[in-house]
Gaussian input, Z-matrix of N, CA and C with variables (Angstrom, degrees):
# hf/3-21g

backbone

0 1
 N
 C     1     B1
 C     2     B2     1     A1
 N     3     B3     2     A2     1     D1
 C     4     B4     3     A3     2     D2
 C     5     B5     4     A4     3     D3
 N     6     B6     5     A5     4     D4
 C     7     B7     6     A6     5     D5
 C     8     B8     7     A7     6     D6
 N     9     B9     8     A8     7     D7
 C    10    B10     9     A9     8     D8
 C    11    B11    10    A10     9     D9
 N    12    B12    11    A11    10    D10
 C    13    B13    12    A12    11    D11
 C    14    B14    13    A13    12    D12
 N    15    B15    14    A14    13    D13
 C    16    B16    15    A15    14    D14
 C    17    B17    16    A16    15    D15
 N    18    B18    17    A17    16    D16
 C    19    B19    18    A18    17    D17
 C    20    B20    19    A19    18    D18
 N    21    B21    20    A20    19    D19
 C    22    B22    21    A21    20    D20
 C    23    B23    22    A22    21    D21
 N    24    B24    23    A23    22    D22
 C    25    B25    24    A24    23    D23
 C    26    B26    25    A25    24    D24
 N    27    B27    26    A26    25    D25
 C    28    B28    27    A27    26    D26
 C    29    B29    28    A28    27    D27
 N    30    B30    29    A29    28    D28
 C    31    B31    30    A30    29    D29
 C    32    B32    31    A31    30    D30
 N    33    B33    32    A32    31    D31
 C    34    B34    33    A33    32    D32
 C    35    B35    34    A34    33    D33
 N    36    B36    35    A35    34    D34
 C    37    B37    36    A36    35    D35
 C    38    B38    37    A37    36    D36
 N    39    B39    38    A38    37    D37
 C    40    B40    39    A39    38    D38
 C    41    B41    40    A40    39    D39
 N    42    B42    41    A41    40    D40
 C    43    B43    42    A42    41    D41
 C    44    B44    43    A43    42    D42
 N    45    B45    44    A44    43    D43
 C    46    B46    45    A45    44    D44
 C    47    B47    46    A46    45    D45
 N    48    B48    47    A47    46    D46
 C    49    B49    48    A48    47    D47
 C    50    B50    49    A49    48    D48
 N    51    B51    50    A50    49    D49
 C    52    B52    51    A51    50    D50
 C    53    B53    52    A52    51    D51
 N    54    B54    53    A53    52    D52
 C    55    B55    54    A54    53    D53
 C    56    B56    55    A55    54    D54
 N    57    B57    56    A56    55    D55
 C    58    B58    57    A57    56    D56
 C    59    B59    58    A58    57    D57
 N    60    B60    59    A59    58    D58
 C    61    B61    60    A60    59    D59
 C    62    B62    61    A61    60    D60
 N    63    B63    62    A62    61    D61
 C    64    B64    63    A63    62    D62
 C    65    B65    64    A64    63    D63
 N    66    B66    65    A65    64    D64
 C    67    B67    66    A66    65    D65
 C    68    B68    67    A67    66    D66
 N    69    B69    68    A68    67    D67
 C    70    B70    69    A69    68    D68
 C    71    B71    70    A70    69    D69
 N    72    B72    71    A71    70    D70
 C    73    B73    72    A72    71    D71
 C    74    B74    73    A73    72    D72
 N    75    B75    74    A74    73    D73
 C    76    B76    75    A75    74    D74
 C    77    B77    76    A76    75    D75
 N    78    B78    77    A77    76    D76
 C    79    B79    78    A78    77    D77
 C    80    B80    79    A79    78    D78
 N    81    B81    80    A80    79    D79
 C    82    B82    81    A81    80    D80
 C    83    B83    82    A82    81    D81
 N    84    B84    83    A83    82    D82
 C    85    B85    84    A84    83    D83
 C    86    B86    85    A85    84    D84
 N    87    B87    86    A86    85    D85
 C    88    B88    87    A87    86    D86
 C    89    B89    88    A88    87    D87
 N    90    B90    89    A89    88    D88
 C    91    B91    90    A90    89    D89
 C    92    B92    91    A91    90    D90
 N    93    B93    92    A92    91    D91
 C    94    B94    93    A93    92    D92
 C    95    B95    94    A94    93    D93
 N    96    B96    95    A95    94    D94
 C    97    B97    96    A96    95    D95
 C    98    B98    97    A97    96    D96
 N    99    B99    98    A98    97    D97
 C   100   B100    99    A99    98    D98
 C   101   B101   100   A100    99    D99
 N   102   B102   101   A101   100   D100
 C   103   B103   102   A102   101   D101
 C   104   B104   103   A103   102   D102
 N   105   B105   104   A104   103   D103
 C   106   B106   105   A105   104   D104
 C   107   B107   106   A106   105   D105
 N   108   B108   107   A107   106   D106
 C   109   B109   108   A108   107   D107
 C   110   B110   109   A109   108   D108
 N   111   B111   110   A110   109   D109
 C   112   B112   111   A111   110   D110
 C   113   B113   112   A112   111   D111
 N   114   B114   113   A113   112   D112
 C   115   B115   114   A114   113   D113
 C   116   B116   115   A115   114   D114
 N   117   B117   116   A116   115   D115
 C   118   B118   117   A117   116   D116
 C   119   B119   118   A118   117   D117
 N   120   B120   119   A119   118   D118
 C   121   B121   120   A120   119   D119
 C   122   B122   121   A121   120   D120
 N   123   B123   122   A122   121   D121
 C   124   B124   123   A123   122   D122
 C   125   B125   124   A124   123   D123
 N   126   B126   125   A125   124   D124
 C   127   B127   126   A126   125   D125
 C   128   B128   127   A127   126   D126
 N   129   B129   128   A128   127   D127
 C   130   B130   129   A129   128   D128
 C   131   B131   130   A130   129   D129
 N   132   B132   131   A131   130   D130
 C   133   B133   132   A132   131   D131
 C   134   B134   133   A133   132   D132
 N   135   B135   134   A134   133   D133
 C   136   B136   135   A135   134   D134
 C   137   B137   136   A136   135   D135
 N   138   B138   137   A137   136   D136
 C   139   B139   138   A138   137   D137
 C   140   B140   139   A139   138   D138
 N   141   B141   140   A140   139   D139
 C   142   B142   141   A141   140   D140
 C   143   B143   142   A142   141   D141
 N   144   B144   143   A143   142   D142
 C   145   B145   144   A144   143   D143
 C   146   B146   145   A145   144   D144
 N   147   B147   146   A146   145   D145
 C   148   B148   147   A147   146   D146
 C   149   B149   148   A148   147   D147
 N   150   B150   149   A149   148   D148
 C   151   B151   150   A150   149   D149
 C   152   B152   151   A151   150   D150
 N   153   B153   152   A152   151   D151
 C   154   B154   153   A153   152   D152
 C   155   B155   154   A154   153   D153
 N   156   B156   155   A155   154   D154
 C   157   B157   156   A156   155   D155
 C   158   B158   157   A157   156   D156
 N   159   B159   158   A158   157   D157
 C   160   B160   159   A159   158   D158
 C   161   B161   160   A160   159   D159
 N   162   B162   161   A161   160   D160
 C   163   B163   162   A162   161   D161
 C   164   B164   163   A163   162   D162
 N   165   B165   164   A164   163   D163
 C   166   B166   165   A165   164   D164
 C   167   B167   166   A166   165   D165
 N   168   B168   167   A167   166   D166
 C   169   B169   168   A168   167   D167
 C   170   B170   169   A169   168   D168
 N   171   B171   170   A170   169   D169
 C   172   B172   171   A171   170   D170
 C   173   B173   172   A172   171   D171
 N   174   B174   173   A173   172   D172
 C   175   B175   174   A174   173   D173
 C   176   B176   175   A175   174   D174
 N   177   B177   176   A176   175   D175
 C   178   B178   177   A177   176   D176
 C   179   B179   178   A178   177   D177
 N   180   B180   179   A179   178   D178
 C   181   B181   180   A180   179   D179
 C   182   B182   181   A181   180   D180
 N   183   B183   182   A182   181   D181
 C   184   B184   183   A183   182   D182
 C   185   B185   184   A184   183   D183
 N   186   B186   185   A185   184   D184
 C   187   B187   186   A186   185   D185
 C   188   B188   187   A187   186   D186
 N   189   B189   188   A188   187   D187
 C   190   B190   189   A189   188   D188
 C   191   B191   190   A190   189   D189

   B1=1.4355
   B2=1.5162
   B3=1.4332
   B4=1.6873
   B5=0.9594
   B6=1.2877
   B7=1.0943
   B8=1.8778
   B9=1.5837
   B10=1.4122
   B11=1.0601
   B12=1.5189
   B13=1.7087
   B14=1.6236
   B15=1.4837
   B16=1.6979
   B17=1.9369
   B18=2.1088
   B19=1.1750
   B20=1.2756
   B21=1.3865
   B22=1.3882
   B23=1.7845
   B24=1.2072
   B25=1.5711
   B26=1.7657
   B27=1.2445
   B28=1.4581
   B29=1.8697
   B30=1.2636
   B31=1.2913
   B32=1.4631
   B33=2.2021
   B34=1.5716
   B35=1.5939
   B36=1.6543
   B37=1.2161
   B38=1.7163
   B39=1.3367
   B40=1.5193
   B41=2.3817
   B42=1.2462
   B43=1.7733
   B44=1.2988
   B45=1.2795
   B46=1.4694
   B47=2.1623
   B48=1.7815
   B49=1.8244
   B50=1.3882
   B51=1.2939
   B52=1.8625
   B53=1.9300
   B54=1.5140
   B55=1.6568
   B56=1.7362
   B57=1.5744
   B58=1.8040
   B59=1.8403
   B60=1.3952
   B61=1.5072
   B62=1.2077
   B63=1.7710
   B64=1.8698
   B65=1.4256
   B66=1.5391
   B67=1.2012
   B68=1.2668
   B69=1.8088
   B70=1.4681
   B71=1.5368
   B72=1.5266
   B73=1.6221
   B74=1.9361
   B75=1.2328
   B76=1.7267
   B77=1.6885
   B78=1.5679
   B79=1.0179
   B80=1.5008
   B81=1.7220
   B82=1.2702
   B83=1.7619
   B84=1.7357
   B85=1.1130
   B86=1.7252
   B87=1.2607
   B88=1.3870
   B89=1.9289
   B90=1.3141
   B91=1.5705
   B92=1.3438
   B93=1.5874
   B94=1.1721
   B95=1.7595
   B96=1.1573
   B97=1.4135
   B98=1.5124
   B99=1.6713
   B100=1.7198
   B101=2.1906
   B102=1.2393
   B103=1.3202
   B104=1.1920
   B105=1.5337
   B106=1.4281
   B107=1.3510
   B108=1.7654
   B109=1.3818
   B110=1.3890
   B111=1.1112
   B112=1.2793
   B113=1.8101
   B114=1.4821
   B115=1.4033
   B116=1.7949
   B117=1.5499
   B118=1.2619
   B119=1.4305
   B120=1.7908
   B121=1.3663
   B122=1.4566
   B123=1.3335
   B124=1.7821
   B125=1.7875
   B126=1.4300
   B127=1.1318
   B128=2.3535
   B129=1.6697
   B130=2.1131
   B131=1.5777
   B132=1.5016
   B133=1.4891
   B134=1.6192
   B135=1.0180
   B136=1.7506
   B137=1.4645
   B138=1.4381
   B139=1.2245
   B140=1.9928
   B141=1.2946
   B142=1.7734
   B143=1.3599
   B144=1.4915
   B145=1.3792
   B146=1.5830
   B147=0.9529
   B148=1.6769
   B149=1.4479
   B150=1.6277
   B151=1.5046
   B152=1.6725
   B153=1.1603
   B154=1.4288
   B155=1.6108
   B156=1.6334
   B157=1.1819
   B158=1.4773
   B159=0.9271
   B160=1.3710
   B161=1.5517
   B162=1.4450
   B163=1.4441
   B164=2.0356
   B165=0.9935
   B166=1.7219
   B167=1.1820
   B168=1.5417
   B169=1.7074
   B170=1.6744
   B171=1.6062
   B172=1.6426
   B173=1.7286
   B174=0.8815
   B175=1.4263
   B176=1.5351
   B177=1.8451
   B178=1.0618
   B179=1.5167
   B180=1.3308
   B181=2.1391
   B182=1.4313
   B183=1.4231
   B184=1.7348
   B185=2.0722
   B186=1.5630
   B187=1.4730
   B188=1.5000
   B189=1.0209
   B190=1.4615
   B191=1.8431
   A1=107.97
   A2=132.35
   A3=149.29
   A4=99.42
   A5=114.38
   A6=132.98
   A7=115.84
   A8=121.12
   A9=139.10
   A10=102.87
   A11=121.35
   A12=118.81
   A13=100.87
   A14=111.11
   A15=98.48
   A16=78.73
   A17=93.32
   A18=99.28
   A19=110.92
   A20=146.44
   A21=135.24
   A22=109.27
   A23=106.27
   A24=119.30
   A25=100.52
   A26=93.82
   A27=74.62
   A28=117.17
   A29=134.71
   A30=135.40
   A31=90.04
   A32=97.39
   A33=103.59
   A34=89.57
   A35=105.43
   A36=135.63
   A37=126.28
   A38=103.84
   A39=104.72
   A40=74.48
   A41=93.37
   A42=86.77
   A43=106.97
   A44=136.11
   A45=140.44
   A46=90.92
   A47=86.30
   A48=98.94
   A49=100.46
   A50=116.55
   A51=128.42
   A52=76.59
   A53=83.40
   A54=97.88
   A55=107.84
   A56=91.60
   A57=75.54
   A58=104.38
   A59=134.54
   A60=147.24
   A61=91.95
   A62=98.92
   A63=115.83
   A64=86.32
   A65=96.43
   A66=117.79
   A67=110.32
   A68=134.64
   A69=128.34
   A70=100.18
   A71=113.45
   A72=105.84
   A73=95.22
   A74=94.47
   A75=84.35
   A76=120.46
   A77=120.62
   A78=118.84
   A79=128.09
   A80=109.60
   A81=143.62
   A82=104.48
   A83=97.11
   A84=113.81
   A85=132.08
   A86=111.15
   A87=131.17
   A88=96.57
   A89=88.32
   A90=100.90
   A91=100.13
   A92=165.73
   A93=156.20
   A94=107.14
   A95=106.70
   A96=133.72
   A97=113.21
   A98=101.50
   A99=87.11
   A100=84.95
   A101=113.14
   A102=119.59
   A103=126.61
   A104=108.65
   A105=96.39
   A106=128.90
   A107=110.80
   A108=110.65
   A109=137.90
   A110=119.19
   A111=117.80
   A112=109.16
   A113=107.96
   A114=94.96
   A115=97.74
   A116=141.91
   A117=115.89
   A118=101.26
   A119=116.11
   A120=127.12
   A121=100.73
   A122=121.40
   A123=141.67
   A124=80.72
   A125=120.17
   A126=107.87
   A127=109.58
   A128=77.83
   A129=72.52
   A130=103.58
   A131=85.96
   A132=112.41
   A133=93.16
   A134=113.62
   A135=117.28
   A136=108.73
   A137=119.63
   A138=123.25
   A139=117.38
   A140=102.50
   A141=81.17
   A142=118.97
   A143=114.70
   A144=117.93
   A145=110.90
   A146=127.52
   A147=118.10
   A148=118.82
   A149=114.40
   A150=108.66
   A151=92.69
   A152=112.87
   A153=123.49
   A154=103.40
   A155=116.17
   A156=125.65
   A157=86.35
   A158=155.95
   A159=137.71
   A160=133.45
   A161=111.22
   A162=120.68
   A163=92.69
   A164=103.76
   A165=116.15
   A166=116.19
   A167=106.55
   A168=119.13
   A169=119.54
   A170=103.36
   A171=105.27
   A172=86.63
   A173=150.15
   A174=168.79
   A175=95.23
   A176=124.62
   A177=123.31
   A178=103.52
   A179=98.23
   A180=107.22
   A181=96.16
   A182=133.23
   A183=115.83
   A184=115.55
   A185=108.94
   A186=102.83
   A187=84.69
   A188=144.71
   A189=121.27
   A190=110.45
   D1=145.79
   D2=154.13
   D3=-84.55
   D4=124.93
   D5=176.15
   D6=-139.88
   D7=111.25
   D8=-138.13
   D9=-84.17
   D10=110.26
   D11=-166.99
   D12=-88.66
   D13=-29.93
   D14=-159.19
   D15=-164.44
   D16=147.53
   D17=164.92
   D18=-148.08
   D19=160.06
   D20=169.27
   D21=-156.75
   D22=156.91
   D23=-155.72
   D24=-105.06
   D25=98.77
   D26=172.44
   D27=-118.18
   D28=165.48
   D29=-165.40
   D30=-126.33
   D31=110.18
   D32=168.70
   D33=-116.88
   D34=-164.27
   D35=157.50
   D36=-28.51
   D37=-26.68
   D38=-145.59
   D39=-113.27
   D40=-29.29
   D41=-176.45
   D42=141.11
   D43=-169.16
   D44=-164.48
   D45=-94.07
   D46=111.11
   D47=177.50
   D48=-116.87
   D49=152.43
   D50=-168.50
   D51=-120.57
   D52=125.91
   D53=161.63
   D54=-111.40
   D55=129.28
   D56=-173.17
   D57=-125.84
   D58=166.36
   D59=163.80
   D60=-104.47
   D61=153.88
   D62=165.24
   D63=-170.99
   D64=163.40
   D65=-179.66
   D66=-134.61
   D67=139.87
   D68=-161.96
   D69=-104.64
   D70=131.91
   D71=-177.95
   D72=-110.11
   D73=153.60
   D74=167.18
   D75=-79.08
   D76=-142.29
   D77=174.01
   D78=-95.02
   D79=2.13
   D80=-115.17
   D81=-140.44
   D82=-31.28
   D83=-159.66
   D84=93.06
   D85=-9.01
   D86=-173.91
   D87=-71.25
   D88=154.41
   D89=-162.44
   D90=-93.14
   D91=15.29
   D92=136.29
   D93=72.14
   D94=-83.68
   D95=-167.68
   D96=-150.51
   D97=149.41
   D98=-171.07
   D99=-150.80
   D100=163.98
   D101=-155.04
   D102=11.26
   D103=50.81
   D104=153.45
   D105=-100.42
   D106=146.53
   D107=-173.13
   D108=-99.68
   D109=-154.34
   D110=-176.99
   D111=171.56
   D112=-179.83
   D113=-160.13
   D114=-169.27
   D115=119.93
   D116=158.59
   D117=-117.24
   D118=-168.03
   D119=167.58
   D120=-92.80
   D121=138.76
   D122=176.62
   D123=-62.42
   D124=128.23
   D125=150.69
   D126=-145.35
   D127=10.12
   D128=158.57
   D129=-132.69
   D130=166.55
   D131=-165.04
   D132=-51.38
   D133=-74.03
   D134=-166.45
   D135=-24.53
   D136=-68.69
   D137=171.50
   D138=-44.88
   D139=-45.30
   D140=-176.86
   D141=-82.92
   D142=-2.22
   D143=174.07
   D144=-90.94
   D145=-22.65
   D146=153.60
   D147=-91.71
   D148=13.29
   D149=155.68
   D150=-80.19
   D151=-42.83
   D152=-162.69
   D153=-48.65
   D154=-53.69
   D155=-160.86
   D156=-83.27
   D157=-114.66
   D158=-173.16
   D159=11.58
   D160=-45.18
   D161=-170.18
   D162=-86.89
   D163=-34.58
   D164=169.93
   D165=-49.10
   D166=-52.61
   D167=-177.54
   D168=-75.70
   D169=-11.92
   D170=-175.75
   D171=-101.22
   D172=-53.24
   D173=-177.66
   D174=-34.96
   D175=-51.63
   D176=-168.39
   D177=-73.73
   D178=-51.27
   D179=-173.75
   D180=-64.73
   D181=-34.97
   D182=169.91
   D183=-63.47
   D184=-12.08
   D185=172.52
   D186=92.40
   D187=-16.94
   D188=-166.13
   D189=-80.88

């Protein structure tokens, strides 16, 4: 199983890309692989509207 240690949104050149960590466990519990990454460009609606709702929800707890 992948299982998603860490993710974060960042806004380059190419458009809004999610860089993400995971680590692969077996069936067993055995650790496989551990921070490896990966990264695409946001390119459907679903996805940039819960970047949206997210960036909304830190925006509110910052008071702004």
């Amino acid at each position: 199983m992948k299982k998603v240690t860490s993710f974060t949104h960042l806004v380059t050149g190419e458009g809004d890309r999610i860089a993400y960590t995971y680590s692969e466990i077996s069936e067993d519990g055995n650790i496989l692989s551990q921070n490896t990454k990966g990264n695409f460009i946001v390119t459907d609606a679903d996805t940039l509207s819960a970047i949206e709702t997210i960036d909304r929800i830190i925006n509110q707890k910052l008071g702004d």
